[in-house]
N, C-alpha and C positions, 0 to 999 in steps of 0.2 A: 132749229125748231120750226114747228108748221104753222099753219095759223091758227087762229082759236076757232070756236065752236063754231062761229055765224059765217066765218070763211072759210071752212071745212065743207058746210054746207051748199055756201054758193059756188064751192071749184065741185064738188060732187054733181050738183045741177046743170055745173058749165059742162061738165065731159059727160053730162046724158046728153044736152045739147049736140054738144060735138058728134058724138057717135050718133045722133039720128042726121046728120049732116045739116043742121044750120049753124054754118061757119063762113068765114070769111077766109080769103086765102091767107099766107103770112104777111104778104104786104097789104098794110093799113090802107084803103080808100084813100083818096083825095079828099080833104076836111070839106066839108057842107060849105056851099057859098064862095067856093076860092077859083076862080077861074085858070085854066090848067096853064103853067107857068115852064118856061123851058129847064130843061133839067140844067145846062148848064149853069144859068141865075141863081140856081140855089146851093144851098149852104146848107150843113148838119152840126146836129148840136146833139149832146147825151146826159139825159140824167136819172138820178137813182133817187127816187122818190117815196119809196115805202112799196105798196101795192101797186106794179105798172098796171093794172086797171084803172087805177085812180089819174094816176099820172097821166094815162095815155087822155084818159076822157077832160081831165085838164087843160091842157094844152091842144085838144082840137075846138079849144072853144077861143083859141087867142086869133087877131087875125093877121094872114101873113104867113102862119102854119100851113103848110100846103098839105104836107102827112105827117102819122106816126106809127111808130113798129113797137112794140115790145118786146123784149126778149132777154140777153143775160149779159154780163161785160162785168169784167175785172178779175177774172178770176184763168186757171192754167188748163183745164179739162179742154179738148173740144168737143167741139158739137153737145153742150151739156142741157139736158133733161131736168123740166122742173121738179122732177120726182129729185132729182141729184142736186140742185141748187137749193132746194128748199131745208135739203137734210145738214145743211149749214158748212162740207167738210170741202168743197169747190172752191170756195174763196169768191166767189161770181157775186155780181149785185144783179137784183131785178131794176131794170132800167128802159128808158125807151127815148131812142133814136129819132132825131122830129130834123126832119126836110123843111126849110124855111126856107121864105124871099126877106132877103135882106132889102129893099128897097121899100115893104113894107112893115118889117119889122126887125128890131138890131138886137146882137148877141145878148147886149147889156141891156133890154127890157124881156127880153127870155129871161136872163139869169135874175133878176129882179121878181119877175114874176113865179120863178120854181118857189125861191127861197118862201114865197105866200103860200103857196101852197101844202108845207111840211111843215112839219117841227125841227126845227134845224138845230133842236139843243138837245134831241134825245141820242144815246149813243147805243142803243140799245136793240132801235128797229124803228117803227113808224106806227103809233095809236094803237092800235090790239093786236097786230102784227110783232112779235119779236123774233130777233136769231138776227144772223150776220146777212146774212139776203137784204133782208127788208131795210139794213142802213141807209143813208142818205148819202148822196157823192155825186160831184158833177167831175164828168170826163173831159176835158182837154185838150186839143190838138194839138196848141202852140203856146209859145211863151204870153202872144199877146190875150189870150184867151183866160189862160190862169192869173195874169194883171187884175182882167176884167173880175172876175170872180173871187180872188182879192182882197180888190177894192170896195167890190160889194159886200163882204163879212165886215169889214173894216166901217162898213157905212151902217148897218146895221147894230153891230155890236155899239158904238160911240154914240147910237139913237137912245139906246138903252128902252127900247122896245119891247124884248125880250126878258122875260125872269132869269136867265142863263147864259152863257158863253155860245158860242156856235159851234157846234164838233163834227158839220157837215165835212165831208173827206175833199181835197183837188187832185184828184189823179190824172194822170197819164195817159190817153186815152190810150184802149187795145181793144182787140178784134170783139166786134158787136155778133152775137148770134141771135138769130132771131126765134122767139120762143114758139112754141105750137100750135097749130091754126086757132084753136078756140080759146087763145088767150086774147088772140087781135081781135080790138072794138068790142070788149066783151060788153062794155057799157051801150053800146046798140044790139046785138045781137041777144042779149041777156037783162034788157033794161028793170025786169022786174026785182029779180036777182040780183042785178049791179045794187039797185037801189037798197035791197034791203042788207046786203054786207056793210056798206058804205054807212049807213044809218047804225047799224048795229057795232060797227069800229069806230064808232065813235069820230070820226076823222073831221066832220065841220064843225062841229062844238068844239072842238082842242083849237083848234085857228080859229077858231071866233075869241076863245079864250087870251090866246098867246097875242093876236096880232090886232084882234079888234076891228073897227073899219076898216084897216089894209090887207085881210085874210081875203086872199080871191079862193072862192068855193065857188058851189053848180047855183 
């Protein structure tokens, strides 16, 4: 399924943008504020959060975040096309790939802070977003990483925070693609637009609802 009316819109605005060339390349900037950090020190993390616009602009507000990529993961196609992700038949989740220093920020307050930022109990898609794309799922490298993540549902759910179960996915991680230039940083490059999808999906009033003072929004 695609997005609804006001997301239809903003991806129609995003690819005029694109086609008059204000774009960004596919790799995300260096987050504002974060002095440049050697690539060795850093660590990757992936998650699947609804609309990687949101997500992406999410997470370049934590610090410690050095970048983020958006793009597609979980699914068997390669090289797959938002036009072919979005049409739900790929298996791919829309997700975005975030470059951290672990010295100033650990897996387990990443994964802490995704889960605020979504609905973790919807299995459907994410606020006015539906179809299999738009699910929620955090990617995995290793045994010690799916622990973390877990342990975190596990702390969550036993809070009873939540109206619901958590039906957020723990996958496997597999090969990250990265999506189209004018998907990267659309919440800078597109601020006007970003703002009004975002507003119109309803996405900070649902986590104000669900999570209350703990919902981290813009």
């Amino acid at each position: 399924m695609r997005r609804t009316q006001a997301t239809y819109i903003a991806l129609i605005a995003g690819t005029a943008a694109a086609a008059a060339g204000f774009v960004w390349s596919a790799m995300a900037e260096q987050s504002a504020g974060e002095a440049p950090v050697e690539a060795s020190r850093l660590e990757t993390a992936v998650f699947a959060g609804g609309c990687f616009w949101c997500t992406e602009a999410d997470f370049d507000k934590v610090e410690g975040v050095v970048s983020t990529i958006s793009g597609y993961t979980g699914g068997d196609l390669e090289e797959p096309t938002y036009k072919q992700v979005t049409g739900g038949d790929t298996g791919h989740y829309e997700a975005v790939k975030i470059s951290y220093d672990p010295a100033k920020v650990s897996y387990e307050e990443l994964v802490d802070y995704y889960f605020r930022t979504i609905d973790p109990t919807d299995p459907a898609g994410q606020f006015c977003d539906k179809g299999s794309s738009y699910r929620t799922a955090i990617f995995v490298d290793d045994a010690e990483e799916r622990e973390t993540v877990e342990e975190s549902i596990e702390t969550i759910e036993t809070s009873g925070v939540l109206p619901n179960r958590v039906v957020t996915k723990v996958i496997d991680a597999s090969e990250f693609w990265p999506a189209e230039s004018y998907h990267q940083n659309y919440y800078r490059t597109n601020p006007i637009r970003y703002k009004f999808y975002r507003e119109g999906c309803g996405r900070d009033d649902r986590l104000k609802k669900i999570w209350g003072d703990k919902a981290a929004i813009n």
